[in-house]
N, C-alpha and C positions, 0 to 999 in steps of 0.2 A: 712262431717257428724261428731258431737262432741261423745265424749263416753256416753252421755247421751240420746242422740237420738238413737246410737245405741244401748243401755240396753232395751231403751222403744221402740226399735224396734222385738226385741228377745222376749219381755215381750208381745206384744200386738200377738206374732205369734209362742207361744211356744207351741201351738196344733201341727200346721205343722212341726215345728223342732223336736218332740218328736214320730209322728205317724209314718211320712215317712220312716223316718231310719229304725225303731222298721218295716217297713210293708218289706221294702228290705233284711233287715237282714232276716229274715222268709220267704221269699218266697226265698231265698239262701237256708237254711237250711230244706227247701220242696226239693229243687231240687238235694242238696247232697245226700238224704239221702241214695239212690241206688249207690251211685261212689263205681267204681270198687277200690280194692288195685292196689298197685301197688309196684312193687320188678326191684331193682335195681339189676345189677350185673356190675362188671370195668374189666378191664386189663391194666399191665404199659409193654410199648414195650422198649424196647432202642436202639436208633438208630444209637449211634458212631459219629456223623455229628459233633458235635463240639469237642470232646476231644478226639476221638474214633484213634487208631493207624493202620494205613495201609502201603504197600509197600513204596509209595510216602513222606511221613510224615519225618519230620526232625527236629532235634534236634531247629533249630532255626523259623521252621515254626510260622506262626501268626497267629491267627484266626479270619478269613473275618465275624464279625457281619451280615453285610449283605446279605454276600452266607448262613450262618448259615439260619438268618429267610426266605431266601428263599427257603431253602431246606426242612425247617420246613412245607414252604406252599405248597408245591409240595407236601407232606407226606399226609399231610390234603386232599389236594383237590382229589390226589390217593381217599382216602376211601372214601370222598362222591362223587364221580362221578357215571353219570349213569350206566355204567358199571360194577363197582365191587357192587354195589347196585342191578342190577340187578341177577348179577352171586351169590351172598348171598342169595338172597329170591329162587332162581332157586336150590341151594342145599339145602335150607331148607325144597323146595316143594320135593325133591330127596331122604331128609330121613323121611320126613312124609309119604309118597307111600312107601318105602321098609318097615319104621315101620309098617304099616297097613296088607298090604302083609304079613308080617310074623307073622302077631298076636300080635304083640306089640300093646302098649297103645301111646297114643298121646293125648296133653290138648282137651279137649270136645270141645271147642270153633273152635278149627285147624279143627277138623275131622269133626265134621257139616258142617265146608265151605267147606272140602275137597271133600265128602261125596258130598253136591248139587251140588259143580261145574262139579265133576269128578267119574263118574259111578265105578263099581268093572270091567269092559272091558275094559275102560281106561287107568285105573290105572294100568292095568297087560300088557296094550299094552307099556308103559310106564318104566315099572317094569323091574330091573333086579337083578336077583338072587347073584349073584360075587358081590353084594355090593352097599352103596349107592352113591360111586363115578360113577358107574358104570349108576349105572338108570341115575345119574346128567348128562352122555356123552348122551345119548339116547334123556334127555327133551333137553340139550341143541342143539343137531341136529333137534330135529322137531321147536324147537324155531325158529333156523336160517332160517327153511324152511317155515317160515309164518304158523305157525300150530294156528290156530285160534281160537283154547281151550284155549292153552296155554296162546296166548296173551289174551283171554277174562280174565284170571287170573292174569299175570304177570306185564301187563301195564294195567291195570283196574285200575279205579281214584279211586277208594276207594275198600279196600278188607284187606285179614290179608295176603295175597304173593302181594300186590302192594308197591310199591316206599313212600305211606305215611307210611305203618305198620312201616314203622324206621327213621320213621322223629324223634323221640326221640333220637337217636344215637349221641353221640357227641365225636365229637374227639379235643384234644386240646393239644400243649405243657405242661406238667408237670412241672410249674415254668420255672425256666432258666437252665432247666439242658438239657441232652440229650433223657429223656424220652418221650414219646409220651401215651397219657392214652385216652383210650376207656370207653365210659360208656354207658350205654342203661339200660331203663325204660319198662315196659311190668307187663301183668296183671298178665301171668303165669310165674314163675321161671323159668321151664326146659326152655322157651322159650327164656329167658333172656339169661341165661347161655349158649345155644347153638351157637344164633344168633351172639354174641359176639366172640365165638369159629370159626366161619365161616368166620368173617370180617377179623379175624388174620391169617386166612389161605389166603385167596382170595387176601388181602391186602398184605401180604408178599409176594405170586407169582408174585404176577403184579409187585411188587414193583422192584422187583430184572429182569423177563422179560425185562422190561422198562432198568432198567440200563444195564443191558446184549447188547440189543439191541442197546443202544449207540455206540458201539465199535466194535459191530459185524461185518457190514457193511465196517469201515474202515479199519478191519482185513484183511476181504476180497478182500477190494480193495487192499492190500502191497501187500497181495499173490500173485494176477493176476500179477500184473506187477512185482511184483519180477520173475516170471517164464518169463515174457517177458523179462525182463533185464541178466536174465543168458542165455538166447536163442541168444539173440544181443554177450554178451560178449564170451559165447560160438564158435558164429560163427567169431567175429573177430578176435579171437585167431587160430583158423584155419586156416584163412585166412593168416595170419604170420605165422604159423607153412608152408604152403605150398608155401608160399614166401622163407623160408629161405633154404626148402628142394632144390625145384626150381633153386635158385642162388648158393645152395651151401655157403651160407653165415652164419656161425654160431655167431660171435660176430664181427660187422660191423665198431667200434672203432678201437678195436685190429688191426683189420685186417689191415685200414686202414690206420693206424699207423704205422705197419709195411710195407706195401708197401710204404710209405712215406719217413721209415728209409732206404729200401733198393733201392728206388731210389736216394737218397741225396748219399749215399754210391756209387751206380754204376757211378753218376756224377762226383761225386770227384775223383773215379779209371778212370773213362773215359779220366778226364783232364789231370791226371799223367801220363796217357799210350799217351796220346799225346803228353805232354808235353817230356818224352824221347822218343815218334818215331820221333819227331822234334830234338832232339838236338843227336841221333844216326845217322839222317840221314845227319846232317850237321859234325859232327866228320868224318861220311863215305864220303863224298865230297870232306875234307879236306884232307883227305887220300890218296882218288886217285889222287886229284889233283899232289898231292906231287910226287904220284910215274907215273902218267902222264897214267895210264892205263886205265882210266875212256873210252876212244875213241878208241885210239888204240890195244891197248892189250884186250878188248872185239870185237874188230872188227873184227880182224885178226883171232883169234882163238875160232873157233866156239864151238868146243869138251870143252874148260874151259870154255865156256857161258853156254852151255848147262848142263855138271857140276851143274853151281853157280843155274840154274833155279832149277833144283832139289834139290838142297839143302833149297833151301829158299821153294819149296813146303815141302818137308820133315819139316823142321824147322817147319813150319805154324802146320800141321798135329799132331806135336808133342806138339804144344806149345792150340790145339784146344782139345785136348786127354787131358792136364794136367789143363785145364780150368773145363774139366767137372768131374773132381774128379774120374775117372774109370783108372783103373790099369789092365791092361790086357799083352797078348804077342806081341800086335801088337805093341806098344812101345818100346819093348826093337828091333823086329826089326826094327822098324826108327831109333832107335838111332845107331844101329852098321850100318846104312847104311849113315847116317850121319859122322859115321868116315870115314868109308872108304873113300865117297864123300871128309873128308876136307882133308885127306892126297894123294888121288888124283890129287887134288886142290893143292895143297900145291907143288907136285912133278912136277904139270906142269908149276908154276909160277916158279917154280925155276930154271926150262928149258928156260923160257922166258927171265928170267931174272937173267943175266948171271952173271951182276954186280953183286957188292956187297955190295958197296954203295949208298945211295939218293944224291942228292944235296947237303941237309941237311949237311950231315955226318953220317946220320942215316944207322944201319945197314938195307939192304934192309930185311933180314928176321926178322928181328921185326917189318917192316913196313906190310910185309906181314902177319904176324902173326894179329896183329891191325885190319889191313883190314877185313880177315876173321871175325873176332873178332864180327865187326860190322857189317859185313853182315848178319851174323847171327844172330847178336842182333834186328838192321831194320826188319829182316822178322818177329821175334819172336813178334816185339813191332806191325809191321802191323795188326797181326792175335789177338792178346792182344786187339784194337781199333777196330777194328770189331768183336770182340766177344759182347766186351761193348756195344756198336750200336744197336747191336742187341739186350742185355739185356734193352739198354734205351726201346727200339722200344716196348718189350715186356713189359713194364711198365706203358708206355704211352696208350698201351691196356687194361691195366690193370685197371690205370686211367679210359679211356672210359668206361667201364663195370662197375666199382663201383661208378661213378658220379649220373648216374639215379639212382642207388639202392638205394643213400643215400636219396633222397626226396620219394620214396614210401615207404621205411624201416620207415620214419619218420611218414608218413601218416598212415602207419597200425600199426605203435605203438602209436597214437596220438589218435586214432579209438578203440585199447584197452583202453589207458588210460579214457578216458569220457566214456566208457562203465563200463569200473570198478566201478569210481566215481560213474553213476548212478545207481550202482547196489547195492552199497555199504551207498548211499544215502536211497534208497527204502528199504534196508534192516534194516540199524537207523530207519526207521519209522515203520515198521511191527515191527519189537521189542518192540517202544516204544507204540504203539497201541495194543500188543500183554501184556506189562506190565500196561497197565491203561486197561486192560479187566481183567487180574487177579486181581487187584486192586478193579473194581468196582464187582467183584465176591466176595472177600471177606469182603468190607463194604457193599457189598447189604445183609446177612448174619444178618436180624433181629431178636435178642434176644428178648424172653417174659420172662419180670422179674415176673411179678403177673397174673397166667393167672387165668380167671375168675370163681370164685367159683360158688355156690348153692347157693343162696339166701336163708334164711330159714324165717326169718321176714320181711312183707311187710314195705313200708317206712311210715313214719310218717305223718299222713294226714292232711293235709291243711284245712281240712274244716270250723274249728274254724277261720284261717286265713280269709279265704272265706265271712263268716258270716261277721265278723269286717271289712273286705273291705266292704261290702254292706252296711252297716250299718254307718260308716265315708262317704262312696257316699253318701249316701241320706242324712246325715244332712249336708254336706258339699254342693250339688245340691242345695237344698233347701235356707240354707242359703245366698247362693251366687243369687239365684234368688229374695230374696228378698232384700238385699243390691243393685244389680241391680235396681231394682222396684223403689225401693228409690232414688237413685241416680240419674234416670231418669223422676223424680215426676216433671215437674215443675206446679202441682198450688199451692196454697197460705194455704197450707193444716197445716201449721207451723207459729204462732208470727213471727218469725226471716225471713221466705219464704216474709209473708204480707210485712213487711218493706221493704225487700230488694228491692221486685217487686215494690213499692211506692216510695219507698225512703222519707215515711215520718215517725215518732215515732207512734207506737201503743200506743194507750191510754185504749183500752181493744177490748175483742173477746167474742164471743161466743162458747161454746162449745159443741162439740158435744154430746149431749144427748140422754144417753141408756133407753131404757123402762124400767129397775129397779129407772132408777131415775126419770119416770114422774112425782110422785109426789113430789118432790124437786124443782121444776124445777120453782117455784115462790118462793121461796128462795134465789135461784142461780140469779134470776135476780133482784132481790133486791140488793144482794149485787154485781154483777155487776156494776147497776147503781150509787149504792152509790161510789164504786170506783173508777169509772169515773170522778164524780165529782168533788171526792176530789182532783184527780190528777190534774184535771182541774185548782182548785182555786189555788192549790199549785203552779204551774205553771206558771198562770197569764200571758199567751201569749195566745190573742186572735188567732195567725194564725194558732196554733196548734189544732187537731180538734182530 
């Protein structure tokens, strides 16, 4: 379609472009004419979530864009959910009954609904005097109970306490900062201002609720098992305390250590004491041999044998008395009886042995002297290797008794240790569970930077808007139905249409003829005809018609 068709489109149809509009526009401005005002009221919350400082927070922290706007959308959906939506309209219906109840005023519109829904019986059964939190606990108990006023009220598809009275409410981030802003629309002010007063209350308990209850739970669970983990560690430590009381074991190293040093020690003296009762008792051999008394001179006199036997038990007695560190009187009598005994000895060898010389050349009384010497020594060193023997003996018991100790001592300290660990485990976690609940206690701790005023002037009415939309629909409708119309035309209603459809040159048309011009109309076909004609001869192609 050229701009020319289109002008003489607009031109042949500028009745329906000028009426339609002009009749929309007006019957817009019929139906305004009753719109209620309407009064705005806002509030800016701030919520901390991006720049806000808590426990956790550190100098090099980053901040997650994405945790930000999801926590933004969390905030959101908080306040339009059915719930705090519900629990908002439920105290608004809580301070319009206590207002009524105590003679208070409330907008005409509330109390009308209030009034047919809800008798003066009702209302007082409803009613409580300590306040309108107070009535709020009361609707919300019969709410839960299916109280079927209420819901006829509360979830009712249309009413001024159902879930549309505040489809107006809009909550949204405040640009890119940390605020959050409430706004709500309403006919009456107080109702404005309250409603909004309610959301910021309801909306910050849940809010903080919800985050409390995060952490509550896994509080709960460190506890439990922390009392289990000190109960376990408790009793394995007992369990070793009654171990050690038991054995008598108080430090199991040590100890062990030291019976280790005093067996190496008692071996090394065991070997010494052997090693001179061997080489005393080959000196004493070497002795008698010499003086040939080994056989005969024990044989023959009994009274010097019997002498030497006591002496070497004495000797033993004496040498078993200085082993065990005790100093008493019976020592000093072994020993004066031990002199006696060698100078006895002594008096009877000398009777025996009359000589006075060994073979040797040796005087016999230094060989005698020598002998004694070592007989004495022999029995000392006898009783010396049997003392040790016996120390081994009691060492090696010693050994047996702390051998098992040392793998149970290990298992009940092994039984503390992983009890510790796990207690000490559960307990890092109750702390840190116990510091991410103070944490989200105090960023749950929502500030109201602007809380919401009085409205005093309604908003600015749209209705001029209103009219001007109606009025651009209908010439816009309009016009577009008839470019449609056109555009859809196809007969030969157009010169340019004829040809196309033909596909041969117009040489003239006829047109269509209004009753103002019947009398022209032998005129107009005069000069039609004429030309035709001319075109004709102009022309000069017979095939053209």
């Amino acid at each position: 379609m050229s701009l020319f068709e289109f002008g003489r489109l607009i031109y042949r149809n500028i009745t329906y472009l000028v009426i339609i509009p002009i009749l929309l526009a007006g019957l817009v401005f019929v139906f305004t004419i009753n719109q209620q005002k309407q009064y705005a009221s806002s509030a800016l919350i701030y919520t901390g979530i991006a720049s806000g400082f808590n426990i956790e927070s550190g100098a090099s922290d980053k901040v997650d864009y994405h945790a930000v706007n999801n926590a933004f959308d969390n905030l959101i959906s908080i306040v339009q959910s059915h719930q705090t939506i519900e629990e908002v309209l439920l105290r608004l219906l809580a301070n319009h009954i206590h207002a009524l109840q105590n003679g208070e005023s409330i907008p005409v519109s509330y109390q009308e609904y209030l009034i047919s829904h809800l008798n003066d019986n009702q209302q007082k059964r409803y009613y409580n005097q300590n306040g309108a939190d107070s009535t709020y606990t009361k609707l919300d108990s019969a709410l839960n109970n299916n109280d079927s006023v209420l819901i006829n009220i509360i979830r009712a598809e249309n009413g001024l306490y159902s879930g549309k009275s505040l489809k107006s409410l809009e909550v949204k981030r405040h640009k890119s900062s940390d605020m959050l802003k409430l706004y709500y629309t309403a006919e009456d002010p107080t109702i404005c201002k309250l409603v909004v007063e309610l959301v910021i209350d309801v909306f910050s308990s849940r809010y903080k609720a919800i985050k409390v209850a995060e952490t509550g739970d896994v509080v709960a669970y460190f506890q439990a098992q922390l009392n289990l983990a000190q109960a376990k560690l408790n009793n394995a430590e007992d369990k070793l305390t009654s171990f050690r009381t038991g054995t008598r074991v108080i430090n199991y190293g040590e100890q062990t250590k030291a019976i280790a040093i005093k067996k190496q020690n008692a071996l090394e003296e065991y070997s010494n004491k052997k090693m001179n009762l061997l080489a005393t008792q080959v000196a004493l051999n070497e002795i008698e041999e010499k003086l040939k008394i080994r056989e005969n001179l024990l044989s023959k006199n009994s009274d010097l044998l019997d002498k030497r036997n006591r002496l070497a038990e004495l000797v033993q007695q004496l040498a078993r008395s200085k082993s065990s560190n005790s100093i008493d009187s019976s020592q000093r009598d072994i020993k004066s009886e031990i002199e006696m005994l060698k100078k006895g000895i002594q008096e009877d060898m000398e009777i025996v042995f009359s000589y006075s010389n060994s073979k040797e050349g040796l005087p016999n009384q230094q060989l005698l002297n020598n002998w004694l010497e070592n007989v004495i020594t022999l029995n000392r060193e006898k009783a010396n290797v049997d003392y040790y023997k016996n120390r081994l003996d009691e060492l090696d018991a010693l050994y047996d008794n702390f051998a098992p100790l040392g793998s149970t001592l290990a298992r009940l300290e092994r039984e503390i240790s992983v009890a510790e660990r796990e207690y000490l485990e559960i307990l890092n976690g109750l702390n840190m569970s116990k510091l991410r609940q103070q944490n989200i206690q105090l960023s749950s701790q929502l500030e109201t930077v602007d809380w919401p005023q009085l409205p005093t002037q309604a908003l600015a009415s749209k209705r001029k808007l209103l009219i001007a939309v109606g009025f651009m629909f209908g010439l816009i409708s309009v016009l577009t139905f008839l470019v449609a119309r056109e555009l859809l035309d196809n007969t030969c209603s157009t010169p340019s249409k004829a040809e196309k459809a033909t596909k041969l040159e117009l040489i003239g048309a006829f047109p269509i003829i209004n009753k103002k011009l019947d009398k022209e109309y032998p005129i107009l076909l005069n000069r039609l005809k004429s030309v035709t004609v001319t075109k004709l001869i102009s022309e000069n192609t017979p095939s053209k018609l």
